[in-house]
N, C-alpha and C positions, 0 to 999 in steps of 0.2 A: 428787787427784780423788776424790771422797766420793761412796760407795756408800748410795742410800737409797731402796728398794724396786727396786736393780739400774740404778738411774739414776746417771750421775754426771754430777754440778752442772756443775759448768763445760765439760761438752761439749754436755748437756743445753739449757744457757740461753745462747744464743747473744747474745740483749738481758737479760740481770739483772735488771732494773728496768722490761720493757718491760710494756703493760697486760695480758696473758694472763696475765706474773708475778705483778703485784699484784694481780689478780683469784684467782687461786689462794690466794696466802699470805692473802686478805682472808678467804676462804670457808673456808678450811680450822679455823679457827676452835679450833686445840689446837697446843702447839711440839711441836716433834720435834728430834731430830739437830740438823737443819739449820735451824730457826726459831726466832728468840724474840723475843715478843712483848713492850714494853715500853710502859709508858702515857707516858713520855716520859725524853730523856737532855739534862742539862745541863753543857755543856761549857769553865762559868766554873771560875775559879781557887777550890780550895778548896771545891767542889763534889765529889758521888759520880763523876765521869768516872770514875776508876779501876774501877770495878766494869763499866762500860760496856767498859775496855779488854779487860780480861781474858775477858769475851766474845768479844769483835775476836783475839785471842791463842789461845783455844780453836778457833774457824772455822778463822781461817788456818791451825793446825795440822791440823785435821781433814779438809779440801779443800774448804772453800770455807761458804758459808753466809749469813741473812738477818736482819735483825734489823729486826721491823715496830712504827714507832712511832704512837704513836693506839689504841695498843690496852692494857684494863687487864683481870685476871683477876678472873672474876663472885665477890665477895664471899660468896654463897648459902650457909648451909651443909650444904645438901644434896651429896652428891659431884658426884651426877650433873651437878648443875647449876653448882657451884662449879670442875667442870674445862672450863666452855667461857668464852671472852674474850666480854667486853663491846668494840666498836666504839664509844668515847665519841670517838674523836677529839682533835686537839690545838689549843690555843687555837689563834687567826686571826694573832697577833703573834705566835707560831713561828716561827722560822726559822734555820737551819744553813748556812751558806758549806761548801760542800762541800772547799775546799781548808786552810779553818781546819781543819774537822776530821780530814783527812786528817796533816795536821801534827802537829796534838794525839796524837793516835794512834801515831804514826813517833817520839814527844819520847821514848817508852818502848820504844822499843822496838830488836833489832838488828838489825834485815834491814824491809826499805821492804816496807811491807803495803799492799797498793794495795783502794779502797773504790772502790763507785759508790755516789751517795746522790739520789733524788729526795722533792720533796714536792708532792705532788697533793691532789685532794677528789675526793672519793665520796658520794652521797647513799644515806643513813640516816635512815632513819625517816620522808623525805623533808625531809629536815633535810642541807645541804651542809656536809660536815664534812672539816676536813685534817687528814691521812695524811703518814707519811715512810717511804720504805724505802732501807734501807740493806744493799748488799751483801759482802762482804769475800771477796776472792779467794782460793785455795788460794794458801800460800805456796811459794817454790820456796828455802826454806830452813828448818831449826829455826825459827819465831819463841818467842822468849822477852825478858820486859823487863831493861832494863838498869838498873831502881833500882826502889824499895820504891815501889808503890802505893798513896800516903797522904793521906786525905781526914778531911774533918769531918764528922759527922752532922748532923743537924738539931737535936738539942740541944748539938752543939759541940763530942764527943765523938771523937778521934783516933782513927781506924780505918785497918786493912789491908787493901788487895782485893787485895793478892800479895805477894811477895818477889820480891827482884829472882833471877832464870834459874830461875824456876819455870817448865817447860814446859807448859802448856793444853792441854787436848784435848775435847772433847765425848763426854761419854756419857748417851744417852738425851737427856734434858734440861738438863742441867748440865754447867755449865764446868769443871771441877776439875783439878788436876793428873793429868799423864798415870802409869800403873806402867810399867814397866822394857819389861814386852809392849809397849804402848801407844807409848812412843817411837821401840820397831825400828817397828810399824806408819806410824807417821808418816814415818821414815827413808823406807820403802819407799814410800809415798805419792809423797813428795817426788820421787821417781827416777822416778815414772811421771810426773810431773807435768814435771818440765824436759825429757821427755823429748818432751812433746804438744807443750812451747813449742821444743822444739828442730825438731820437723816444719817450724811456720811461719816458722823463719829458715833452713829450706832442710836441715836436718839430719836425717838415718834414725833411724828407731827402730831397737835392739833388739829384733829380734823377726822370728821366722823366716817366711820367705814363697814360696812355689813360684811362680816366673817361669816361664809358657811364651811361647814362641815361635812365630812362625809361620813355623818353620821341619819340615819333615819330613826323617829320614833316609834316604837312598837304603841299602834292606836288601843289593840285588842292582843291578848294572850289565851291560847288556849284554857281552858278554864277547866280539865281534868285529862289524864293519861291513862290508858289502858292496860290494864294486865291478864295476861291467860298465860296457861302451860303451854309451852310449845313443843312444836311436833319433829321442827328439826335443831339441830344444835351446832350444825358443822353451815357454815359458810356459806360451801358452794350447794351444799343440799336446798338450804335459801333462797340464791340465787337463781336455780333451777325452777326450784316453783313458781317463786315470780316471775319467771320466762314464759311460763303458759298464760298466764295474764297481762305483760306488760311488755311492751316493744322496746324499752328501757330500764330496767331493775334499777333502785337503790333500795339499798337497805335505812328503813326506817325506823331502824328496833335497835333497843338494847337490852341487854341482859341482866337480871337482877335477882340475886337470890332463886336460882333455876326457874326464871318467871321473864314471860318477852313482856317488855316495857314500851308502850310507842303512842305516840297523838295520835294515830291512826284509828278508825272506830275498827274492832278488832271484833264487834257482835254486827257487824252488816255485813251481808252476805256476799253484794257486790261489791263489797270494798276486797281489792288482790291478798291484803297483808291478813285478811280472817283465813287465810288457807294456811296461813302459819301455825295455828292453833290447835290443840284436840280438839277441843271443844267449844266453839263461839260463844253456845250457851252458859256457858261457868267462867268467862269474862267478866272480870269487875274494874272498876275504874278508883282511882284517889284523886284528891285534890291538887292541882301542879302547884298554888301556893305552898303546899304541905310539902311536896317534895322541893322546892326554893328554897325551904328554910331552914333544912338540913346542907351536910356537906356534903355526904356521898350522892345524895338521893338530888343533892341540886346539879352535881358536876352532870350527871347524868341526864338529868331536865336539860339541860342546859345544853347538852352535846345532841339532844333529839329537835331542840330546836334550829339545830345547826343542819340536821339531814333535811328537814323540812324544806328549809330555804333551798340548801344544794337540789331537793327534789323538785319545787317551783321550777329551778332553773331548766332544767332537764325537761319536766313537763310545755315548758317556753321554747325547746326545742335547740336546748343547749347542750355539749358533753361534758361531762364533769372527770376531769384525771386526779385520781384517787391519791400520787403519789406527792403532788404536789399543791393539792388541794385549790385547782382553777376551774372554774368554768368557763367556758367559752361557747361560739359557734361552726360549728365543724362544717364541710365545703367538699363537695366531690370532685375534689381535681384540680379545679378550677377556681377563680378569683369571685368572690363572691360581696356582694354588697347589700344594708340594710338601709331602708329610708326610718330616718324617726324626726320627729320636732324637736329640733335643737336649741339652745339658748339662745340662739341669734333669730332660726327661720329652718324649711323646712331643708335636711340634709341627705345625705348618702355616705352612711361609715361603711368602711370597706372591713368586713371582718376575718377574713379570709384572702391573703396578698401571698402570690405566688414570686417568690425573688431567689437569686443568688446572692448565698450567705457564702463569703471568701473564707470567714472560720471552719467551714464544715466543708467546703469545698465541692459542695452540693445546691440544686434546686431547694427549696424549704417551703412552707407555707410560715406564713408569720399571722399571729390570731390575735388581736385584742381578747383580753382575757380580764377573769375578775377574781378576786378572793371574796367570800360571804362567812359573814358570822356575828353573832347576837352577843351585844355586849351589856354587861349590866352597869349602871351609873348612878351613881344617888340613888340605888331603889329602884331604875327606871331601866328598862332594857329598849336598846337602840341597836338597829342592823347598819352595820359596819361594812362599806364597801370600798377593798383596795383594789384598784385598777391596776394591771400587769399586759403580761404577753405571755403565749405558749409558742411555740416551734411545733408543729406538724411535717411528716415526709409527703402527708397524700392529702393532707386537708383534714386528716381525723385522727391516725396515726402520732399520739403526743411524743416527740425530743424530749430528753430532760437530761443531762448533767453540765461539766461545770462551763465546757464550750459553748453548750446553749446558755448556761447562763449568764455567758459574757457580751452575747447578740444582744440580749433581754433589757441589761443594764444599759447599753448602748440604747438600745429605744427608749430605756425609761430617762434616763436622766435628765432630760430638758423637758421635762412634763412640768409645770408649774401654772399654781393659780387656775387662770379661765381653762385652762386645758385640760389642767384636770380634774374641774367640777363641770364642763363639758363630759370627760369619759363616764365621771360617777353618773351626773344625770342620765346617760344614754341607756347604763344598765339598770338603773332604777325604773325609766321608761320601758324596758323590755322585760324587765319579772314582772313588774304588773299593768303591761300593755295602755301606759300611757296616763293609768290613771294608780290608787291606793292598790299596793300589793297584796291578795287575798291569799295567803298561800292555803288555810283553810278556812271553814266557815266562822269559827269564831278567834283567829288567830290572822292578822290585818295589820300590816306597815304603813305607814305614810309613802307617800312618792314627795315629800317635801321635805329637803333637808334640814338641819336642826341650824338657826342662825343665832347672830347676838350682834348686836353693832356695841362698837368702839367707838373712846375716841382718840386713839391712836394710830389712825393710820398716816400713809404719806401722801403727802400732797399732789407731788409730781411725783406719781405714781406710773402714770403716762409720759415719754418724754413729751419735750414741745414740739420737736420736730415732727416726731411720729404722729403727734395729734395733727399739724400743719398741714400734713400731707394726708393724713385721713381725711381733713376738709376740704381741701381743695379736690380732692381725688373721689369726694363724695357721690354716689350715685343711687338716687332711690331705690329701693329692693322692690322688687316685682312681688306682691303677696304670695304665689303660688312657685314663686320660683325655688330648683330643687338643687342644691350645690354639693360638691363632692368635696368632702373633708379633706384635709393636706394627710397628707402622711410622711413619714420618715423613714427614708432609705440610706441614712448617711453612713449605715454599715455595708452597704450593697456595695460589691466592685463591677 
């Protein structure tokens, strides 16, 4: 993969041959590295080919490269003017079988060089004149010929355009044999190079990579659960009571052997959930390792530590829809936005986007949304967050079946990577306000997701281009500056 001005060829030029290429190498109008210019190549027996080849031998050792035919250098002899090509063009009865000459090419050679080759016209001068360009891929081995490149001159004259396992290289503008440096360079070439083509048949690069997770560690676990008789047994009796204490209910109890079960301190009197009890005072509490280490008694631990988190959220000023187990942040009407520190600088997620959904053929709210829940791992419990979307009519009001959930998959589907360990960070920062989530006093999440580095990841992981234009298009970030996250309407009509 040939480095030239920080670009490299073959990640660079996705079509070879395509017209922005030829349009480039037309105008650029001096070789380099990676161009040369010829007024034409003839590929009969006992013709100069061989000097043609040896170019083809210098590229494909180099990583890759372009050879533009129709073009001849300005005679002048002024410098200035003698170093730009003349655009004369190639006669009308021109023409190259692109698989002859890929043959011709492979007769010398020991490793298959692979070519693209087109021939187009371009108006000059206002004069329509044909063009050929021919590309030669980086190889993914030493190329060098396997016999003497031996041609006639034009007076008849037996000439050499090589020996046979002379290795090629480009330097500057010229094909010449490679030094001893020059060969380990190409060795090392080659290693990046089978290494791009081993990506696209499914193979890892070399090359180290930090994986995170959407996974967080549990720092602290509650370290006992509560038991008392309870005073009501029905639901909504429940939820009733907790209405006199709490502008929000969840239930953070469960049920066990006619006994409420809950992290909640069930003997403090301004705690909401002691009004669930007869009697605060004949509260006893067990060990939650105890109840971990059973089956029934763990599902149970286990499903209270899942109310807890849903209750954080809620407390954070989140709604949580019961039927399909999301939380999110609900919006009066209107389009709503939050500022948090984002992985890049400081942002504005829009959590609440008022739009027309053509499936529903309604106004909607559309809500970034989360799923929470406590996983166990090796012994280790980790809060689990999957990033989603709910549908609202009014902002609070949750959509749910299967039309909604054809919107949903429509948003999610291009979620990938930074995006969506951007969404994860954002919720992580909003349960525990930026810093380690406390949902109680001895019961404490990390805000830092669980990572591991590789080392398999990809290399060009980034295209080139994209990179290219990320730098050039570079412009320092304002520290305080506050930007509004994209969003996705591609379902909107």
């Amino acid at each position: 993969m040939s480095d030239f001005n920080g670009v490299r060829i073959n990640d660079e030029l996705i079509d070879p041959t395509g017209d922005y290429v030829k349009n480039y190498m037309f105008y650029l109008q001096k070789e380099t590295a990676f161009l040369d210019y010829k007024k034409k190549i003839n590929i009969e027996k006992n013709s100069d080919f061989p000097k043609f080849v040896k170019d083809v031998f210098a590229f494909a050792n180099y990583g890759g490269g372009f050879v533009f035919l129709g073009i001849e250098e300005n005679p002048h002899l002024d410098p200035d003017v003698k170093s730009k090509f003349l655009p004369t063009g190639l006669s009308s009865d021109f023409h190259i079988d692109q698989a002859t000459l890929q043959e011709k090419i492979n007769s010398y050679s020991n490793t298959t060089l692979r070519i693209d080759y087109d021939e187009f016209y371009k108006t000059v001068e206002d004069e329509n004149r044909k063009f050929a360009i021919i590309y030669i891929h980086p190889s993914t081995e030493i190329a060098k010929p396997t016999k003497d490149g031996e041609y006639a001159d034009e007076e008849g004259t037996k000439r050499s355009a090589f020996k046979k396992d002379t290795i090629f290289v480009r330097r500057i503008t010229q094909s010449i044999p490679a030094s001893a440096l020059e060969v380990e360079w190409i060795k090392n070439r080659i290693i990046e190079e089978n290494y791009r083509i081993s990506v696209l048949s499914g193979e890892p690069d070399k090359v180290t990579e930090i994986l995170f997770a959407n996974l967080f560690e549990v720092k602290k676990l509650p370290s006992k659960l509560f038991i008392g008789t309870p005073k009501f047994f029905n639901s909504e009796e429940v939820f009733d009571e907790l209405k006199k204490h709490m502008r929000y209910p969840i239930d953070r109890i469960r049920y066990y052997e006619n006994k409420i079960v809950t992290f909640q301190n069930l003997t403090d009197k301004n705690n909401p959930y002691s009004n669930l009890v007869v009697d605060p005072t004949s509260v006893y509490h067990e060990s939650t390792s105890v109840w971990l280490s059973g089956f029934d008694k763990r599902n149970i631990a286990v499903s209270l530590l899942n109310k807890e988190i849903i209750g954080k959220g809620i407390d954070q000023g989140m709604r949580f829809h019961k039927k399909t187990s999301k939380l999110f942040f609900p919006s009066d009407n209107q389009k709503r936005q939050m500022s948090w520190p984002s992985k890049f600088r400081a942002a504005r997620r829009t959590v609440a986007n008022p739009l027309y959904a053509s499936q529903l053929k309604s106004k909607v709210f559309i809500h970034p949304a989360i799923k929470v829940s406590f996983e166990d791992i090796s012994s280790k419990f980790f809060l689990q967050l999957n990033p989603t979307f709910v549908i609202t009519i009014d902002g609070k009001q949750v959509l749910s079946g299967l039309r909604e959930g054809t919107i949903i998959t429509k948003l999610s589907y291009n979620k990938y990577n930074d995006s969506h360990l951007n969404n994860v960070l954002f919720w992580i920062n909003k349960l525990g306000n930026g810093e380690d989530v406390v949902i109680l006093e001895d019961f404490i999440v990390s805000s830092e997701p669980i990572n591991i580095s590789v080392d398999h990841g990809i290399s060009w992981d980034i295209p080139t281009t994209e990179l290219k234009s990320m730098i050039e298009n570079y412009k320092p970030e304002i520290e305080d500056d506050v930007v509004e996250e994209e969003q996705n309407d591609e379902f909107i009509v």
